[in-house]
C-alpha positions as CSV (number, residue, x, y, z in Angstrom):
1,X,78.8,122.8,-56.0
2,X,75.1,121.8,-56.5
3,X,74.2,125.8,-55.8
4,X,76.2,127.4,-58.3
5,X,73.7,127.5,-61.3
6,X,72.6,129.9,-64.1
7,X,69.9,130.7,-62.2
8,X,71.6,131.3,-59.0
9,X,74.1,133.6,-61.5
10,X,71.1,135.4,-62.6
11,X,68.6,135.8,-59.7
12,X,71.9,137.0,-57.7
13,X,71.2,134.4,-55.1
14,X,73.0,132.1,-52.9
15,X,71.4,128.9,-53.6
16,X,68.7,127.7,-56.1
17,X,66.0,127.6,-54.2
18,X,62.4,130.0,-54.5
19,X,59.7,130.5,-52.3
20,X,56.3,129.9,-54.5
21,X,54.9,133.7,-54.9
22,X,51.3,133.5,-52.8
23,X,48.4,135.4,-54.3
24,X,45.2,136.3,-52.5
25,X,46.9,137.4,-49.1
26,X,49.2,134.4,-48.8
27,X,52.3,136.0,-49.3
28,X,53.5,138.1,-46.1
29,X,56.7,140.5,-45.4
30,X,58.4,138.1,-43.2
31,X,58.1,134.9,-45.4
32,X,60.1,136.9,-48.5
33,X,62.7,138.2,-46.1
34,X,63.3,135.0,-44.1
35,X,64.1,133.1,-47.5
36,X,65.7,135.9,-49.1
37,X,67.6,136.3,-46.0
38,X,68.7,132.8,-46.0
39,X,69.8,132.8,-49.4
40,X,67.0,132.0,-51.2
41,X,64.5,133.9,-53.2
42,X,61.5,135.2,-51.5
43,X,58.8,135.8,-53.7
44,X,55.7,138.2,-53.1
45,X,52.6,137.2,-55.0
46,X,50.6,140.8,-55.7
47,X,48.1,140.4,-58.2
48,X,45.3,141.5,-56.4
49,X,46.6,144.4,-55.2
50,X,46.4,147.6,-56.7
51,X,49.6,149.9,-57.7
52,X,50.0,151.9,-54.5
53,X,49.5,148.3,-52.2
54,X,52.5,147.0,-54.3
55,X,54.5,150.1,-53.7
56,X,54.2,150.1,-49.9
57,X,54.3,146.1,-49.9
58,X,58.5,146.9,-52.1
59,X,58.9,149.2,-49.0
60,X,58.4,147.2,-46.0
61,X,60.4,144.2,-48.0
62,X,63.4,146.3,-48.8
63,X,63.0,147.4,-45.3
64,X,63.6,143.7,-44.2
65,X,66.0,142.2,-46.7
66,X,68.9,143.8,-49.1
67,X,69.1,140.6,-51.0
68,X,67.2,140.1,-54.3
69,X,63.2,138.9,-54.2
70,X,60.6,138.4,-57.0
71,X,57.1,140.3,-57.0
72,X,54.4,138.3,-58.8
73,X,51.4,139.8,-61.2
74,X,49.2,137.8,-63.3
75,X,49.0,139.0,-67.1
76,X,45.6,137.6,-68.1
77,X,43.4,138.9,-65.0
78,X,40.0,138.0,-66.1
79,X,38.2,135.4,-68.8
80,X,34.6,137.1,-68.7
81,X,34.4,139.0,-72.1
82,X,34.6,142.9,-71.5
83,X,35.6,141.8,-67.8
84,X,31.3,140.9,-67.0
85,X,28.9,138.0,-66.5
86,X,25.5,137.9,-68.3
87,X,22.6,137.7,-66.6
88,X,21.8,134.1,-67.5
89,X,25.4,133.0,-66.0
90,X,24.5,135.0,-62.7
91,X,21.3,133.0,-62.6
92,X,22.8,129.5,-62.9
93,X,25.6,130.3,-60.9
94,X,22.7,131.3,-58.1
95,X,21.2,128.1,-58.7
96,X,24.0,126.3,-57.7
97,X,25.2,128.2,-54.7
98,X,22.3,128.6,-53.0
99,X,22.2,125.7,-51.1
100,X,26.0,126.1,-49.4
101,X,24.2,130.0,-48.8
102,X,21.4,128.7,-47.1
103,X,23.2,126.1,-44.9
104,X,25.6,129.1,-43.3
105,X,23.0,131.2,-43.0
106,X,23.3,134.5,-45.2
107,X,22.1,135.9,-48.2
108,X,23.4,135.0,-51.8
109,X,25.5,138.0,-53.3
110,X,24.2,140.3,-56.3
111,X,25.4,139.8,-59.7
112,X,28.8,141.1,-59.8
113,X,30.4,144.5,-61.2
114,X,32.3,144.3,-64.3
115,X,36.1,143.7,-63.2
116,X,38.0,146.7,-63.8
117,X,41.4,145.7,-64.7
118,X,44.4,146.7,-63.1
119,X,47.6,145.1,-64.8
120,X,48.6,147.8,-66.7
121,X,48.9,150.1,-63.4
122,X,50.9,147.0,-61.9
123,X,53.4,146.4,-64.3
124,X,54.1,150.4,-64.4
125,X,54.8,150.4,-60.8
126,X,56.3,147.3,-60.7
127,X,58.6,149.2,-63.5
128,X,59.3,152.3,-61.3
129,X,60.0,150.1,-58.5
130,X,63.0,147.8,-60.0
131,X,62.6,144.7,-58.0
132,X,65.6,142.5,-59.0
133,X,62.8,139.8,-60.3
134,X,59.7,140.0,-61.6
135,X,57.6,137.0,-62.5
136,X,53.9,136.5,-64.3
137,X,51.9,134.1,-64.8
138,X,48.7,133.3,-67.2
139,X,50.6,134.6,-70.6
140,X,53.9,136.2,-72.0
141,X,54.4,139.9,-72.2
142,X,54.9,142.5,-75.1
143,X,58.4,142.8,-76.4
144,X,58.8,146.5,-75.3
145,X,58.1,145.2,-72.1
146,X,60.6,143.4,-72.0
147,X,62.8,145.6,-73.5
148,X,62.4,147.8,-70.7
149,X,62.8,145.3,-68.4
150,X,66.4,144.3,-69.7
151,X,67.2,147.8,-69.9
152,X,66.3,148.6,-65.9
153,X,68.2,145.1,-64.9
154,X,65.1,143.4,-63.9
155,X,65.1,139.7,-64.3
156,X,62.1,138.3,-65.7
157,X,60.5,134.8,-65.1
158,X,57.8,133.2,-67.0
159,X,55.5,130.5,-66.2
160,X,54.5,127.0,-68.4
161,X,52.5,124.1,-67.6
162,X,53.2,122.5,-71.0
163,X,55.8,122.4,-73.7
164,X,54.6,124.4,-76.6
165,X,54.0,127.4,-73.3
166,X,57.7,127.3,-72.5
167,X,58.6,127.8,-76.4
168,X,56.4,130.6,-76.6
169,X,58.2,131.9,-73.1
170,X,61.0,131.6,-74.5
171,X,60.1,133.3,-77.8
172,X,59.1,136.3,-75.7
173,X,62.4,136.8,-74.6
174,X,62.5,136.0,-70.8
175,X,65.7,135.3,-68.5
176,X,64.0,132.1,-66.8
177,X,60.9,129.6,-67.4
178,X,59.2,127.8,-64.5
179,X,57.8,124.4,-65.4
180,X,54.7,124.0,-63.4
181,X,53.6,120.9,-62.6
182,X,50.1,119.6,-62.2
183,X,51.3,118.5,-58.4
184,X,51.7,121.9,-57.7
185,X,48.9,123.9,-55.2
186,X,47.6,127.0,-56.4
187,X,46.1,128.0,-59.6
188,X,47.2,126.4,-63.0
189,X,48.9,129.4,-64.9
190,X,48.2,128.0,-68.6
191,X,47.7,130.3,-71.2
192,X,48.4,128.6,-74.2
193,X,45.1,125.6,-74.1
194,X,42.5,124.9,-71.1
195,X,44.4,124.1,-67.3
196,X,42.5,120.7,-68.0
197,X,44.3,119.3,-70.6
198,X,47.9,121.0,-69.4
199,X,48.3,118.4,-66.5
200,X,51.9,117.0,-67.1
201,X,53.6,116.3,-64.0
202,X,56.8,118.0,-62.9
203,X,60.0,115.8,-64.1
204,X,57.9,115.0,-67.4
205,X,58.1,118.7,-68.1
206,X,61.2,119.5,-66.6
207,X,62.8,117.3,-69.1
208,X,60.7,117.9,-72.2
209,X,61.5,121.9,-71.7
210,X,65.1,121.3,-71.5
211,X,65.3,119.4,-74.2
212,X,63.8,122.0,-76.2
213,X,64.7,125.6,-74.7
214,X,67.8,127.3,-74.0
215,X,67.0,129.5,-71.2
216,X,67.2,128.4,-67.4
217,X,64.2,126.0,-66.1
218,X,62.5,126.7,-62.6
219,X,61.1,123.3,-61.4
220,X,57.6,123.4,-60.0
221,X,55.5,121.2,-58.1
222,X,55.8,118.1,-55.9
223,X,59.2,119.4,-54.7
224,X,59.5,120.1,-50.6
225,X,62.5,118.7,-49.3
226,X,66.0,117.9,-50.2
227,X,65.3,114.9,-52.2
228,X,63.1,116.8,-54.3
229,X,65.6,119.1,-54.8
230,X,68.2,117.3,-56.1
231,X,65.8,115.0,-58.1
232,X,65.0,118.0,-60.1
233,X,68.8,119.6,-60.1
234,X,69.7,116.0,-61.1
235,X,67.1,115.8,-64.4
236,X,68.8,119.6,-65.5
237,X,66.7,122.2,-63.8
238,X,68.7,125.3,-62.9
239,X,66.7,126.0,-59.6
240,X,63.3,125.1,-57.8
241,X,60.2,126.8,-56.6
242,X,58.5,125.5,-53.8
243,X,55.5,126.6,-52.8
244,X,53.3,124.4,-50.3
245,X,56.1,123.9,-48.0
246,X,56.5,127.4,-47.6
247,X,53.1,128.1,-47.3
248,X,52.9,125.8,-44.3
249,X,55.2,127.9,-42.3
250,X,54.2,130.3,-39.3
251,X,55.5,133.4,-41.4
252,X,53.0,132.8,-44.7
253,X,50.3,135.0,-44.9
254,X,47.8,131.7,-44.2
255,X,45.8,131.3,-41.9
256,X,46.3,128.9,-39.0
257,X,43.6,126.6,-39.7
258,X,44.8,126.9,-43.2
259,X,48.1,125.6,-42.2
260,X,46.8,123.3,-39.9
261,X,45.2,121.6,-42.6
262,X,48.4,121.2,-44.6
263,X,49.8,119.1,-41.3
264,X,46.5,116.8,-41.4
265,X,45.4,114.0,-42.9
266,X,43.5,116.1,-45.0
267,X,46.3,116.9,-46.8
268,X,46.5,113.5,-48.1
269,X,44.0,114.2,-50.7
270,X,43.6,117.1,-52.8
271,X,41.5,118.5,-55.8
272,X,41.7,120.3,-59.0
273,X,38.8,122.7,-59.1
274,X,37.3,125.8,-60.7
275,X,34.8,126.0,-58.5
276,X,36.4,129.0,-55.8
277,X,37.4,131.1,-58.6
278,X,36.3,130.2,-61.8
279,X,40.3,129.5,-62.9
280,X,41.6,125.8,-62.1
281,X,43.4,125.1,-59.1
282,X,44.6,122.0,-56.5
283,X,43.7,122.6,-52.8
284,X,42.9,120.3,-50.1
285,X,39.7,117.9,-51.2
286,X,36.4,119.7,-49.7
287,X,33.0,118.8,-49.6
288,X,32.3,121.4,-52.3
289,X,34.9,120.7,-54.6
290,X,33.5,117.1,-54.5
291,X,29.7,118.1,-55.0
292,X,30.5,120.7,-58.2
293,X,32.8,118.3,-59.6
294,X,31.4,118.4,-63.4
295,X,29.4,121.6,-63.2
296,X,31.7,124.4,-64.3
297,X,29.6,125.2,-66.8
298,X,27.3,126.8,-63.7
299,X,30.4,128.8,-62.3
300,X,31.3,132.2,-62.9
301,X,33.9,133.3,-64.9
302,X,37.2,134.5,-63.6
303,X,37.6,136.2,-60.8
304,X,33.4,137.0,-60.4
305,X,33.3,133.3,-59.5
306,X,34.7,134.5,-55.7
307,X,31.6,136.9,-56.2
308,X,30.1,133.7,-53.9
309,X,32.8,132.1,-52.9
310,X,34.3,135.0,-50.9
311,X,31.5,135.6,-48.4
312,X,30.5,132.0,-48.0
313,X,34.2,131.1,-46.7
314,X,33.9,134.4,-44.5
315,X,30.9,132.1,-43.5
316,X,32.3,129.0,-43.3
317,X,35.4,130.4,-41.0
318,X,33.6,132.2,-38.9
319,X,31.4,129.0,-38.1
320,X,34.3,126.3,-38.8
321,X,32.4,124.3,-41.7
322,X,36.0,123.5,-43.0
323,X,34.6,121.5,-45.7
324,X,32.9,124.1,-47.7
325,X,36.3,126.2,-47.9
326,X,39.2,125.5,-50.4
327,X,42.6,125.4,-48.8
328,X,45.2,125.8,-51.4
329,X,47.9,123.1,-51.4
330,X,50.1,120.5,-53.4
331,X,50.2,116.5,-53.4
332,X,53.2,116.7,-51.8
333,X,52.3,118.2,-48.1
334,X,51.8,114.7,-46.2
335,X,55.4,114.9,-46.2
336,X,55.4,118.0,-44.5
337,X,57.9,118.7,-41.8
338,X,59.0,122.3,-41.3
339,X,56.7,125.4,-39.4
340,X,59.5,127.8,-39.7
341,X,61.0,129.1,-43.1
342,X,64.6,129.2,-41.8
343,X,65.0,125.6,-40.4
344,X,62.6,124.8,-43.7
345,X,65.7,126.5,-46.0
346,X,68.5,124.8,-43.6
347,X,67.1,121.7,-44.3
348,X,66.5,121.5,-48.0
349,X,70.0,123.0,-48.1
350,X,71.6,121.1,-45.8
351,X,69.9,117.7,-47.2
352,X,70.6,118.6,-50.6
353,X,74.0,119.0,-49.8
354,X,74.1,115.4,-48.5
355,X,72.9,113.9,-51.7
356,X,74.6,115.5,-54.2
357,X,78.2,115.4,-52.4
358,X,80.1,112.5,-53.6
């Protein structure tokens, strides 16, 4: 049957299918359960929490589900040399804010605090804790890494947004790759060459990283329904990860208006942008993706960047100017159908099935 793949071998799972792992408060509890619980692999996206917020975040999911899930950490978590911004970047970053601050009303922010980083306390935790996957983004990880990893049973999965990303994946020594498309919402996780010029759509680089690895391949992007499914089963991936349809549902850690959005006709259009945290990303098209377009050189550098972006959409909520906030999201959520993640996995299942029985 379509469902029995390496991946589904591997990630211990009833059916190829992963929910996209949310950073920034988008993951929830309930989402990983539910698609866990349905066969599926829940994903928990935790790289802005700190090592005791992931602990108690593995607690209240193995309190929900006994099936496998996948926590999520970032391995690159800043691109400010020594974690800071100069002076000078503060400056021009003030410059260009200041008029979104003035329109809602409150003061612009001071320069930021160095970023302390946090990864290695994260990946030790993550160690102690044994989740049956573990997946990173934004680089590869040190071979006695993933020694260790092999050695407690932990599956490990690797993102690439281009070729040459997957081969280095691959080099590293990690049980799965996912090929992220540019389609996808969220950040771009390249490591490898700027997010700008790793923009090769989904099927492109499904196929060019089979061709060329041996490991299992994750498609990424564009995929939310069972056509997409089998699409991407059919050109040789060993599983999916969907993300914006799983983001729309009640359970996601999203905010209604957030999800709202991804049932309007603002989801028809969408944007690649640096502008809300300094690291490339696709969310709905908003007024201030369009009016920044071409001046990253002004923004922060990752993550100081939501230095002003996090209190002017604490703004922007509170006084519903929906078109100074970025709502993450793909190109594919005008097809949109599902609010709740279990009739979401029955039909991408159930549809699936349909196409790929003979």
């Amino acid at each position: 049957m379509w469902y029995n793949t390496k991946a589904t071998e591997l990630l211990g799972i009833d059916y190829p299918i992963l929910q996209g792992p949310f950073g920034g408060n988008l993951s929830s509890v309930e989402l990983v359960a539910a698609v866990s619980n349905a066969g599926g692999l829940g994903g928990y996206g935790a790289y802005t929490l700190s090592a005791p917020e992931i602990a108690a975040v593995d607690k209240q999911i193995k309190a929900a589900t006994n099936k496998p899930y996948n926590i999520n950490i970032w391995v690159s978590e800043t691109d400010a040399p020594d974690g800071a911004a100069t002076d000078a970047q503060y400056e021009h970053a003030t410059q260009l804010f200041k008029p979104y601050f003035d329109e809602a009303g409150i003061s612009l922010p001071p320069k930021p605090d160095p970023f302390k980083l946090r990864f290695e306390n994260q990946l030790q935790v993550i160690l102690d804790l044994r989740p049956k996957v573990f997946s990173f983004m934004f680089g590869t990880l040190p071979a006695d890494v993933m020694e260790q990893c092999r050695k407690l049973g932990i599956v490990t999965v690797g993102a690439a947004t281009t070729l040459d990303e997957a081969i280095t994946l691959e080099a590293s020594g990690v049980d799965l790759i996912i090929a992220s498309g540019f389609e996808a919402g969220g950040h771009r996780p390249s490591f490898l060459a700027s997010a700008e010029s790793s923009t090769t759509g989904t099927f492109v680089l499904l196929q060019l990283i089979k061709e060329k690895v041996k490991v299992p391949v994750i498609a990424a992007g564009g995929i939310a329904n069972g056509r997409g499914v089998a699409g991407a089963l059919t050109l040789g991936a060993d599983a999916v990860q969907i993300g914006t349809a799983f983001l729309a549902v009640d359970e996601s850690g999203a905010l209604p208006v957030h999800r709202q959005m991804l049932f309007s006709d603002a989801a028809k259009y969408t944007t690649l942008s640096r502008a809300f945290t300094g690291r490339l990303g696709r969310g709905i098209t908003s007024r201030v993706a369009k009016d920044l377009a071409g001046k990253e050189a002004g923004f922060l550098p990752f993550p100081l960047q939501t230095t002003f972006m996090s209190p002017l959409r604490k703004a922007a909520l509170e006084q519903q100017k929906w078109d100074m906030i970025l709502f993450w999201g793909g190109q594919i959520a005008p097809i949109l159908k599902h609010k709740k993640a279990a009739t979401l996995m029955q039909s991408l299942i159930e549809d699936t099935t349909k196409i790929m029985t003979p």
